[in-house]
Legacy VTK file of the C-alpha trace (Angstrom):
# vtk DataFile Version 3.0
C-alpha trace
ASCII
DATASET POLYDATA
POINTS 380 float
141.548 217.412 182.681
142.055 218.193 179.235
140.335 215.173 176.782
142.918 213.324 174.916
142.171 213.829 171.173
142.501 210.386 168.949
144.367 211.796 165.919
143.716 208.731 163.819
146.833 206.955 163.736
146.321 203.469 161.410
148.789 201.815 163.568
149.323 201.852 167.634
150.756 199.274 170.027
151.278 199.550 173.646
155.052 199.880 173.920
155.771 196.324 176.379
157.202 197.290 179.763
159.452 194.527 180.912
157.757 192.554 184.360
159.662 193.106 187.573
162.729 191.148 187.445
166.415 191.771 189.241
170.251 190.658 187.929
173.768 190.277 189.976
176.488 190.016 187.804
180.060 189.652 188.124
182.009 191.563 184.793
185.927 189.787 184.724
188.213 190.959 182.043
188.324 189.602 178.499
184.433 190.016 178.540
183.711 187.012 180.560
180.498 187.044 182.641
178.644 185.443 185.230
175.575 185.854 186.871
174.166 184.915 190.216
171.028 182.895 189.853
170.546 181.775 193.604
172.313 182.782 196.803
175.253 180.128 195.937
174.577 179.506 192.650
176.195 180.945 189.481
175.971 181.052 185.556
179.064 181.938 183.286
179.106 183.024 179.616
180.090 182.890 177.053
181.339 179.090 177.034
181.515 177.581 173.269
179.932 174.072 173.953
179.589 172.541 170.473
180.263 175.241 168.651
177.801 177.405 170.079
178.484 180.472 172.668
176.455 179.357 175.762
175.646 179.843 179.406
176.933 177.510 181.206
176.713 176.366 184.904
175.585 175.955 188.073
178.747 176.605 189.854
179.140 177.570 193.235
181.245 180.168 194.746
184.132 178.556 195.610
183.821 176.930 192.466
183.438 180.238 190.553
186.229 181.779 192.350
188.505 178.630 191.454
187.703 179.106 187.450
188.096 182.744 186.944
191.879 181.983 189.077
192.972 178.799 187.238
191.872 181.437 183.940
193.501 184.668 185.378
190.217 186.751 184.586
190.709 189.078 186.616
187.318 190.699 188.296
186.576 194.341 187.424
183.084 194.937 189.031
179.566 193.561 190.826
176.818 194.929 188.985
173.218 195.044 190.086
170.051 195.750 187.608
166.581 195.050 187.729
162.986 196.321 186.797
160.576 197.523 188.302
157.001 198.501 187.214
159.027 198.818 183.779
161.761 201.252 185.061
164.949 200.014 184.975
167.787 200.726 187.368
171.452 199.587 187.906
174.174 199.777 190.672
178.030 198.983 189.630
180.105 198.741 192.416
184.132 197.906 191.517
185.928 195.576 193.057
188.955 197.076 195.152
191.659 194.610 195.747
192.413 195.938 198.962
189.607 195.335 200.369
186.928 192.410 201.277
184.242 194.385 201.119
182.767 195.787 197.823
178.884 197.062 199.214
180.388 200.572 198.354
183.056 202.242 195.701
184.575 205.534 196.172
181.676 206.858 194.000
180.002 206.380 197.089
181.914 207.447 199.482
182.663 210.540 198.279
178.930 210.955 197.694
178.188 210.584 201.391
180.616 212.684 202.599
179.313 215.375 200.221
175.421 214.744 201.389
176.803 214.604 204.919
178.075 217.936 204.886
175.396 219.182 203.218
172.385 217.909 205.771
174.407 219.653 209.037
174.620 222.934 206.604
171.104 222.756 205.867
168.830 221.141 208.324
167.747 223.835 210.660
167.154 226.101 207.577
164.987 223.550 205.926
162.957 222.641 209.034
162.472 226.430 209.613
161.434 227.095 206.031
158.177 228.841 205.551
156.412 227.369 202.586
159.376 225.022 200.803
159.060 225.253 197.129
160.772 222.933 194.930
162.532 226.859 193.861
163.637 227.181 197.865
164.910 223.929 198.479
166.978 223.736 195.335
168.110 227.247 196.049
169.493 226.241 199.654
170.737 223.013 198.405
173.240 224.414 195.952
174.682 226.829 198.056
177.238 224.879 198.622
180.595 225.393 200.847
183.757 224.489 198.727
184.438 220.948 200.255
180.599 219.939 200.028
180.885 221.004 196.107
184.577 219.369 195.613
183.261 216.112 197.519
180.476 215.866 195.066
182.483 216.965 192.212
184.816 214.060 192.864
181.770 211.651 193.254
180.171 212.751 189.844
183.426 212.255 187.861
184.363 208.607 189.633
180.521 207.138 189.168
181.352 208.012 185.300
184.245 206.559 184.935
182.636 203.580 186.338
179.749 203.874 183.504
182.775 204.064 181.060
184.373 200.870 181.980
181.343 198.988 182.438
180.508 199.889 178.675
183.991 198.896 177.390
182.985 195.516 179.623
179.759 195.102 177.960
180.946 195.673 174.331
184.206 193.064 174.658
181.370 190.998 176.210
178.984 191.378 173.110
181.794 191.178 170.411
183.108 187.951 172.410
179.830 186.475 172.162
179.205 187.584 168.282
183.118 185.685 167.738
181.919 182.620 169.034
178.601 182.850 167.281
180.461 182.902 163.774
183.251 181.224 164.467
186.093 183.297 164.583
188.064 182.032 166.864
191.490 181.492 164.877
193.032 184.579 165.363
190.658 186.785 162.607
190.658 190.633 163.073
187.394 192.468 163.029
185.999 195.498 162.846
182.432 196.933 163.187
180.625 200.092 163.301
180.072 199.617 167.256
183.805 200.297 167.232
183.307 203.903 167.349
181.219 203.446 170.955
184.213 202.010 172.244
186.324 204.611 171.008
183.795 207.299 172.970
183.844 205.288 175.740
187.955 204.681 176.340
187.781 208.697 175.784
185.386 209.373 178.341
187.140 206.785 180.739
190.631 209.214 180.752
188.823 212.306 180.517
186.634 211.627 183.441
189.320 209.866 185.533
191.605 212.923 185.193
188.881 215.327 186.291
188.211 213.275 189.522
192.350 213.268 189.484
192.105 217.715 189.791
189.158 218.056 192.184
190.482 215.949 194.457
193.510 218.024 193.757
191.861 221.607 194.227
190.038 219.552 197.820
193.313 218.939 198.949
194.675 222.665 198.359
191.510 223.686 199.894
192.675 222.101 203.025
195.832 223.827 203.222
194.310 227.545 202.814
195.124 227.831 199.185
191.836 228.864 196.402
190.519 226.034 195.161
189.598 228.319 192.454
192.671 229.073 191.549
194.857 225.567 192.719
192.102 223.456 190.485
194.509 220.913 189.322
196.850 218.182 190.260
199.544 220.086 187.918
199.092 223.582 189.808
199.078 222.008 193.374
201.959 220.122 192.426
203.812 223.431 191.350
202.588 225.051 194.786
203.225 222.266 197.709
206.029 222.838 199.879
207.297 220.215 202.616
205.656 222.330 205.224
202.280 221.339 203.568
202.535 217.721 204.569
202.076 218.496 208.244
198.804 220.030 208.125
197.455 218.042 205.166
196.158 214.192 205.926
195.821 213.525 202.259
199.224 214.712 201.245
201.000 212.638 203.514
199.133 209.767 202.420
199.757 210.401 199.055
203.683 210.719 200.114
203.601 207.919 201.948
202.022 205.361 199.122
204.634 207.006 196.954
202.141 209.332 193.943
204.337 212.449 195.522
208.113 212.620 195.541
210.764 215.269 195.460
211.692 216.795 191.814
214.412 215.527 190.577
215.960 218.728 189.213
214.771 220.740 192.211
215.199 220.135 195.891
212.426 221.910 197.323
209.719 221.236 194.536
207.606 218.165 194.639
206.380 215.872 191.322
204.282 213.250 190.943
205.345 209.651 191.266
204.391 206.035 190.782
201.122 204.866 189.364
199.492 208.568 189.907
202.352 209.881 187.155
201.684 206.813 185.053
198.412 207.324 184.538
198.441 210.688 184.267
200.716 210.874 181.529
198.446 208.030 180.216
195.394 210.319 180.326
197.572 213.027 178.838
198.236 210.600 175.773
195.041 209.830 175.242
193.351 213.137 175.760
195.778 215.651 174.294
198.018 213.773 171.805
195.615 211.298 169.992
192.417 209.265 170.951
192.363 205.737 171.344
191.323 204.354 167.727
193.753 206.626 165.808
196.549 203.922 165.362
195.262 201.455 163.103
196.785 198.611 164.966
193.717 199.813 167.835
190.508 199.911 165.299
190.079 195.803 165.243
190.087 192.875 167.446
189.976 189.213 167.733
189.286 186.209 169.818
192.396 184.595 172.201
192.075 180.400 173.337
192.082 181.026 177.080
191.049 177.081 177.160
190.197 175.683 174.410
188.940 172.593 175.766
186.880 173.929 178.451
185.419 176.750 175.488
187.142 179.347 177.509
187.884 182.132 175.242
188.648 185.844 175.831
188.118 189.130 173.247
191.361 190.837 172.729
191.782 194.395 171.324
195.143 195.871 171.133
196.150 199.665 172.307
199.515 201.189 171.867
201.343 202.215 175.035
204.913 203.418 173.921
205.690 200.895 171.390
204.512 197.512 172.766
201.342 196.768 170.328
200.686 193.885 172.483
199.094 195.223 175.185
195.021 194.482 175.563
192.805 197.442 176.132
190.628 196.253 178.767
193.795 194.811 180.664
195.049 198.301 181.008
192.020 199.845 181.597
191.003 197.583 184.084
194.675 197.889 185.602
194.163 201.548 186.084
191.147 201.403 187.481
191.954 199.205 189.779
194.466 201.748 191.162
192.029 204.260 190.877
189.270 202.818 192.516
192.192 202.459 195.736
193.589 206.161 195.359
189.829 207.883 195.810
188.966 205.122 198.358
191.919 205.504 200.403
191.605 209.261 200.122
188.032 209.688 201.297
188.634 207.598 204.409
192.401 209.911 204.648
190.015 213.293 204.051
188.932 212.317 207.959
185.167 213.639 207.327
181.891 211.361 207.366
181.538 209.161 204.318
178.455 206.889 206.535
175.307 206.191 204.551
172.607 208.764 204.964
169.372 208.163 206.538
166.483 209.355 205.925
163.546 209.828 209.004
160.331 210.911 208.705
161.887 214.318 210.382
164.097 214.571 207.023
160.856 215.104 205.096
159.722 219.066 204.028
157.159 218.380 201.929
155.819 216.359 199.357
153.391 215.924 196.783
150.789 213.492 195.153
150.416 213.215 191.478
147.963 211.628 189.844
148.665 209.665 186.254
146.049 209.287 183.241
145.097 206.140 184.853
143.814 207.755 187.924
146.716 205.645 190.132
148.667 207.846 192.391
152.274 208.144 192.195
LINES 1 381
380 0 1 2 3 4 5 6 7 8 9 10 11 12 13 14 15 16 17 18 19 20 21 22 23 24 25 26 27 28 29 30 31 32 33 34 35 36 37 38 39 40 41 42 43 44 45 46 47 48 49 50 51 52 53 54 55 56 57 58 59 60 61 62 63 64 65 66 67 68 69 70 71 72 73 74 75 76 77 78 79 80 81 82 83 84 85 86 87 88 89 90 91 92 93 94 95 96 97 98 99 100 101 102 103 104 105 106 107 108 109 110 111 112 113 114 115 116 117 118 119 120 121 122 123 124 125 126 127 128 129 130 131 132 133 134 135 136 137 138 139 140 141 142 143 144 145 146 147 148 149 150 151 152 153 154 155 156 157 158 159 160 161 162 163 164 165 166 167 168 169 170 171 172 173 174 175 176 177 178 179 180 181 182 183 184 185 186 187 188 189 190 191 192 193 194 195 196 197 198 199 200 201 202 203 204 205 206 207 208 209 210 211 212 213 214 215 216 217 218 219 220 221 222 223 224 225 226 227 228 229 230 231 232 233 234 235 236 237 238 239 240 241 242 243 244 245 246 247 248 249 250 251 252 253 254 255 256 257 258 259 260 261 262 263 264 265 266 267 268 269 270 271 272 273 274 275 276 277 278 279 280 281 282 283 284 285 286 287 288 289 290 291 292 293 294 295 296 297 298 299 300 301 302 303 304 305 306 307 308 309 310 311 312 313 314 315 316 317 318 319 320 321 322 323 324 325 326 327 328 329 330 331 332 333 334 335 336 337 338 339 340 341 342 343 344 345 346 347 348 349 350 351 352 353 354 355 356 357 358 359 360 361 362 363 364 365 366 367 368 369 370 371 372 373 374 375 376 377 378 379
């Protein structure tokens, strides 16, 4: 082991690593909070009590759920974080309105059926591997089949949007809380350098919900013998679907059925899409091809809205311009789309009719492995 050289720094501190620690929160719309403290009991913030943004509690569930109804704020996602040993680690999981159960998004889902496809393609080549290197393995792992690399594809894009919307959460959140702490709370615009985050973030939102949008696109032409390659859009497999597709394809039915597909209205045999899928899509289009979110100058401040004032209920407001109604609030329609989103790709990857169950890992799963050993002679 090489000896560490002391280059004579004046000044050194141990950088602190935060103790182990874990956090379940629930993110509603407006940038209202709470958090989970015990197994029935929950905190909610930010409340102005005296003048002051606070956390405020102990409620119980059904005493949560009754507040954030009688308020309309509307729940966008569970998160979980915590530390350990200093690392830090989160989960978001959305919260699908169809559904009771929100242990899993379509993040997820897709995910499994991705890692599902790809353990029956490579177990028996990775048991019968002669001297796995990190090389080998990796090699074998991304030789992927079209579905296993579409399934992931679709996985990657949907776990960003997620990040996107839980940063446009977290700064209406923080700019809520900063309102409060000043005062604000008459109806006074603001602006601030973090503005420029959320303009990154509302970006990355469309862009990544639109590429989810194609590969699922280019999975479904896949399925019906056309080149994903070449059909690697939701505008070209539009342009190439035929009614005779719908009988052999699961997902195009479905997508008939909940009414995203319908017959062009200027030609008989062609097919368009419909509903919320050609909402947001010409949305996305808006926001990614004709001007970003920010550009208007109605979009670049926002302010604090009385929810109820005399419980210190208050919600952060910031205006975006769909068509010409400049009274429509960011998050709102974010969140909206989402929503619908997070129901589409769900839907879809219990439609695609392959395994989406959790994968688990044996002690027969395990090639190799190795033992490193840190500066302060602790394996890891």
């Amino acid at each position: 082991m090489n000896e560490q050289k002391n280059v004579g720094y004046q000044q050194a501190s141990e950088i602190p690593r935060q103790p182990d620690g874990n956090a379940f929160v629930l993110h509603c719309g407006g940038g209202f909070r709470a958090g989970q403290i015990d197994k029935d009991t929950w905190k909610i913030d930010p409340i102005l009590i005296d003048g002051k943004a606070c956390v405020a509690g102990p409620l119980t569930t059904e005493q949560l759920q009754t507040f954030t109804k009688r308020h309309k704020l509307i729940g966008i996602a569970f998160e979980s974080v915590g530390w350990t040993k200093g690392c830090y680690h989160s989960s978001w999981t959305p919260i699908n309105p169809t559904r009771t159960n929100h242990f899993l998004g379509p993040a997820d889902h897709w995910r499994n059926i991705a890692s599902n496809i790809t353990r029956r393609r490579t177990d028996t080549d990775l048991r019968n591997m002669i001297d796995p290197t990190h090389d080998k393995i990796a090699a074998l792992l991304d030789n992927r089949t079209e579905a296993e690399r579409l399934a992931q594809s679709i996985s990657l894009c949907l776990r960003s949007v997620d990040i996107s919307v839980g940063r446009i959460a977290e700064f209406y959140h923080e700019q809520l809380i900063d309102l409060m702490a000043s005062g604000a709370l008459n109806g006074q615009r603001r602006a601030t350098t973090l503005d420029q985050s959320l303009y990154a973030h509302v970006h990355s939102f469309f862009m990544h919900l639109g590429a989810a949008r194609d590969y699922l696109a280019a999975f479904i032409a896949l399925g019906i013998g056309k080149n994903p390659d070449r059909i690697d859009s939701l505008a070209r497999l539009v342009e190439i679907i035929r009614s005779q597709h719908f009988a052999s394809s699961p997902l195009l039915q479905q997508a008939l059925t909940k009414g995203f597909l319908a017959v062009s209205a200027t030609k008989s045999h062609r097919w368009e899409t419909a509903g919320w899928l050609r909402e947001v899509s010409d949305l996305r289009n808006q926001f990614i091809h004709k001007r970003p979110y920010g550009e208007k100058f109605f979009e670049r401040a926002g302010f604090a809205q009385a929810v109820d004032s005399d419980e210190g209920v208050y919600r952060y407001f910031r205006p975006i311009i769909v068509g010409a109604d400049p009274n429509r609030d960011l998050l709102d329609i974010i969140g909206h789309h989402y929503r619908q989103s997070i129901t589409f790709f769900q839907d879809a990857a219990d439609g695609s009719g392959l395994d989406a169950a959790i994968e688990t890992i044996t002690d027969r799963d395990i090639i190799s492995f190795e033992v490193h050993r840190n500066p302060s002679g602790k394996n890891r």
